[in-house]
VOPAGU-2260 file (C-alpha; in pm, 1 decimal, decimal comma):
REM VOPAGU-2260
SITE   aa  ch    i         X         Y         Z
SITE  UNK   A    0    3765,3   -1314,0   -6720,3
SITE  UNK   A    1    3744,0   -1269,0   -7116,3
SITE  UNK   A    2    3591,1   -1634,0   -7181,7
SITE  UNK   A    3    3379,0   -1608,5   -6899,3
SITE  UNK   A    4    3056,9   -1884,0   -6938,4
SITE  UNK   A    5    3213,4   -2081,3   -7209,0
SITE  UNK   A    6    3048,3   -2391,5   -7081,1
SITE  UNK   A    7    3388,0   -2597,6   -7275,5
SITE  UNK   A    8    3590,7   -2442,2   -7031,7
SITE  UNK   A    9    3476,2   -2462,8   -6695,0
SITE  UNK   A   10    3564,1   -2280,0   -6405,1
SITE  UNK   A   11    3905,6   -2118,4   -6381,5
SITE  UNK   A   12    4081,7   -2182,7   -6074,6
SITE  UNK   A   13    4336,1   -1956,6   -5907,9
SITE  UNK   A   14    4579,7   -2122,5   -5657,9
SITE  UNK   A   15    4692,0   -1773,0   -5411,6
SITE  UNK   A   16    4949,3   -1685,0   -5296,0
SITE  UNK   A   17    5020,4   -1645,9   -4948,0
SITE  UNK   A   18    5054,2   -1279,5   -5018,0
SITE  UNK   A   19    4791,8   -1284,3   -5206,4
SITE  UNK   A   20    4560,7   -1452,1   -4968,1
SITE  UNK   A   21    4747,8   -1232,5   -4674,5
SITE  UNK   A   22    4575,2    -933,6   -4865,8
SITE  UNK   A   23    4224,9   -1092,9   -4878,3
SITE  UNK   A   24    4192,5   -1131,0   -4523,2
SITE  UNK   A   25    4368,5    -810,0   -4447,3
SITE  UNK   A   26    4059,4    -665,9   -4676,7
SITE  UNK   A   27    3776,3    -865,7   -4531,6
SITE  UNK   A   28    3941,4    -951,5   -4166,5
SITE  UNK   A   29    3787,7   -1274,3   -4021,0
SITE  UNK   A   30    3497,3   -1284,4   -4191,1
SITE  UNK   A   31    3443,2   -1573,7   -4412,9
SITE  UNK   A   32    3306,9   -1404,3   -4771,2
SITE  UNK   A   33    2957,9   -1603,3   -4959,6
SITE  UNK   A   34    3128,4   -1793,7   -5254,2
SITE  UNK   A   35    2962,8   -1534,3   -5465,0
SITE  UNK   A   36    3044,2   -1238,4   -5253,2
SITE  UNK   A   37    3225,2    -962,1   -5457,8
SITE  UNK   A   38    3552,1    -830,4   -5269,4
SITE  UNK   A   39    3688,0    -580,2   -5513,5
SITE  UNK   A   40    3323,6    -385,4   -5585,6
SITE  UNK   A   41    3282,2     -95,4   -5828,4
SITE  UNK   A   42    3217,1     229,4   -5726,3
SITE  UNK   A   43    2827,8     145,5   -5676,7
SITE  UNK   A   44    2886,5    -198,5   -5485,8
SITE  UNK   A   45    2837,1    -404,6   -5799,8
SITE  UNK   A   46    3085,5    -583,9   -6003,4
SITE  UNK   A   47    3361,3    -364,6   -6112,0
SITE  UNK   A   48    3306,0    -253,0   -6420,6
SITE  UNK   A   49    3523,8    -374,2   -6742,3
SITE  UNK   A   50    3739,0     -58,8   -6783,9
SITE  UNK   A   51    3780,7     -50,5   -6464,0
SITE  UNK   A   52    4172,4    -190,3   -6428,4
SITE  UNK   A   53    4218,7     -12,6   -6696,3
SITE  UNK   A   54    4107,6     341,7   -6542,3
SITE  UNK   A   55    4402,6     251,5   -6250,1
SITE  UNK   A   56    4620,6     141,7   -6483,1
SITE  UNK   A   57    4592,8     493,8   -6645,4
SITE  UNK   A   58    4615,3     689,0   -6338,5
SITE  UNK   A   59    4904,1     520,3   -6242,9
SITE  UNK   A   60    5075,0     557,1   -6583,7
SITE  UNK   A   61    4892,7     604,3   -6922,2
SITE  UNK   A   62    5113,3     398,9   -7103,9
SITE  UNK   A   63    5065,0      66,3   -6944,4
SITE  UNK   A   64    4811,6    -172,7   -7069,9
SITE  UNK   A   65    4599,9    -424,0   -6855,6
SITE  UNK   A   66    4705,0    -649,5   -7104,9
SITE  UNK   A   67    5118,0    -597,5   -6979,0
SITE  UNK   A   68    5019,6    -776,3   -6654,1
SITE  UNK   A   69    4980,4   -1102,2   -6877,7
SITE  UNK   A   70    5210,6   -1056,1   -7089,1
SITE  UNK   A   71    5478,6    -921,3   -6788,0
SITE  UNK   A   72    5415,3   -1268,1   -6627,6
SITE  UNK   A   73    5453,3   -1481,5   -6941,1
SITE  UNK   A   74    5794,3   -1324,8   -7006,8
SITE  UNK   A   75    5854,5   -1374,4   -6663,2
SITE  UNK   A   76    5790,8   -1726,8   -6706,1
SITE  UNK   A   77    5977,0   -1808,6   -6995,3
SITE  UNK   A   78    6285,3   -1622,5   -6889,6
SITE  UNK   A   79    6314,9   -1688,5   -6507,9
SITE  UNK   A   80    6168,4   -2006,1   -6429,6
SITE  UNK   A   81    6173,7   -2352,3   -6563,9
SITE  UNK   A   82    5786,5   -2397,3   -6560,1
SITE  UNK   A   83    5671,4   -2559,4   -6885,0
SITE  UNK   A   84    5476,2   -2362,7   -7118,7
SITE  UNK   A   85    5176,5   -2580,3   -7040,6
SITE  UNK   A   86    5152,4   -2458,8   -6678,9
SITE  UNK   A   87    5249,9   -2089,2   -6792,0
SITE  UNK   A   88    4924,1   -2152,9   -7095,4
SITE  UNK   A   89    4725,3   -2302,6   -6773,0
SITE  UNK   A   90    4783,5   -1982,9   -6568,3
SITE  UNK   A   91    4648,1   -1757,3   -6810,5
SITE  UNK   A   92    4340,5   -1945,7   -6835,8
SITE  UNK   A   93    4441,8   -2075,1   -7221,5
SITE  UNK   A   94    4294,0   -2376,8   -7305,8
SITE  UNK   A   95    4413,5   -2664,5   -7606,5
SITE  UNK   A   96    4210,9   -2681,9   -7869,2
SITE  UNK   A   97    4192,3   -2965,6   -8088,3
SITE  UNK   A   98    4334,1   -3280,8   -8025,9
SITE  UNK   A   99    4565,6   -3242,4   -7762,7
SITE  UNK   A  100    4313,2   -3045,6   -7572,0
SITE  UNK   A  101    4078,6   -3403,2   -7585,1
SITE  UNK   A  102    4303,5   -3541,2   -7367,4
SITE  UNK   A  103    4396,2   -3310,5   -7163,6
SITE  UNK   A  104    4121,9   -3310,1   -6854,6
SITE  UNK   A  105    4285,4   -3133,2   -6579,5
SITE  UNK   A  106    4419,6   -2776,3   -6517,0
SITE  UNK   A  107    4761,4   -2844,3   -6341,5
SITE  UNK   A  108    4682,4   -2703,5   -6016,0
SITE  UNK   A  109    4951,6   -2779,7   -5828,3
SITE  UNK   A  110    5223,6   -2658,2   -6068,9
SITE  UNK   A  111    4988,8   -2342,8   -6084,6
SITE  UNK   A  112    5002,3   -2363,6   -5721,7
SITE  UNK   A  113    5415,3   -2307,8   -5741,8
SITE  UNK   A  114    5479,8   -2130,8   -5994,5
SITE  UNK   A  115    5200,7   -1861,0   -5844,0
SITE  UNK   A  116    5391,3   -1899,8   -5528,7
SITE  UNK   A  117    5738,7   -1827,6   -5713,9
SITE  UNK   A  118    5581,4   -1511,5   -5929,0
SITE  UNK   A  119    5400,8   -1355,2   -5564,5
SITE  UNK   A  120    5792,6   -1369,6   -5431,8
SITE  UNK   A  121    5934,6   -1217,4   -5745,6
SITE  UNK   A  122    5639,4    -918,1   -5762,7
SITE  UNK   A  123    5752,0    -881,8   -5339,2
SITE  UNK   A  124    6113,4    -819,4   -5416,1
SITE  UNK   A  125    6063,8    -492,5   -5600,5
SITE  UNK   A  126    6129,6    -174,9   -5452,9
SITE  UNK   A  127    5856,4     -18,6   -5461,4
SITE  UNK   A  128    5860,7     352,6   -5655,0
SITE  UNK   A  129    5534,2     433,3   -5811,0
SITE  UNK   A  130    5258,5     296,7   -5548,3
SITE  UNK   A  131    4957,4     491,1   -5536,1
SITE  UNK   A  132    4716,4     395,0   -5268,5
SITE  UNK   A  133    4349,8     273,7   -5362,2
SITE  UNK   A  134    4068,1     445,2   -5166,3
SITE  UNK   A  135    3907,5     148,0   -4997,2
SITE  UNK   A  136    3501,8     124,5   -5068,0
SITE  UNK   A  137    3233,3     -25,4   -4881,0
């Protein structure tokens, strides 16, 4: 994550989908990961490195950015749901400043929690044309 150890911000938590957590368990089966187990691993078994989305973003098609994922879902957002900009702002992990961001204490999990849900069925319903499979490591 970009702002990773900004001690203002705190963790970041992600409320998954159920296809999202469908595909964790279909990647680690049963087994119940350490909290600070790695599941996607680079090449060497270490974290994945920082171009590395961006490497199979380019294989797939050298014109899409890693930023377009964020950027894809905040258009999404705006246009097809009627989550509040706050909740959209909390998804991609940006925090108030200022003011405003004194008061504001919690993250909105639960709306996260929905509107995650709503954007795993809307990725689901496309036909899918341009999948190429990831060799599986470790």
């Amino acid at each position: 994550m970009k702002m990773r150890g900004d001690p203002e911000r705190g963790d970041h938590i992600v409320p998954l989908s159920d296809a999202a957590v469908a595909i964790l368990s279909a990647i680690k089966g049963d087994e119940t990961p350490d909290p600070d187990e790695l599941i996607f691993k680079g090449r060497f078994g270490m974290r994945l490195a920082e171009g590395g989305l961006r490497c199979a973003c380019n294989r797939i098609n050298p014109d899409i950015a890693v930023h377009a994922f964020r950027s894809c879902f905040s258009d999404w957002v705006g246009d097809c749901t009627d989550a509040s900009e706050e909740t959209r702002e909390f998804c991609l992990a940006h925090v108030k400043r200022g003011v405003a961001g004194a008061y504001r204490h919690k993250t909105a999990v639960e709306k996260r929690r929905v509107l995650l849900e709503q954007w795993a069925d809307y990725c689901g319903t496309a036909e899918p044309t341009n999948i190429i499979p990831l060799k599986r490591t470790a």
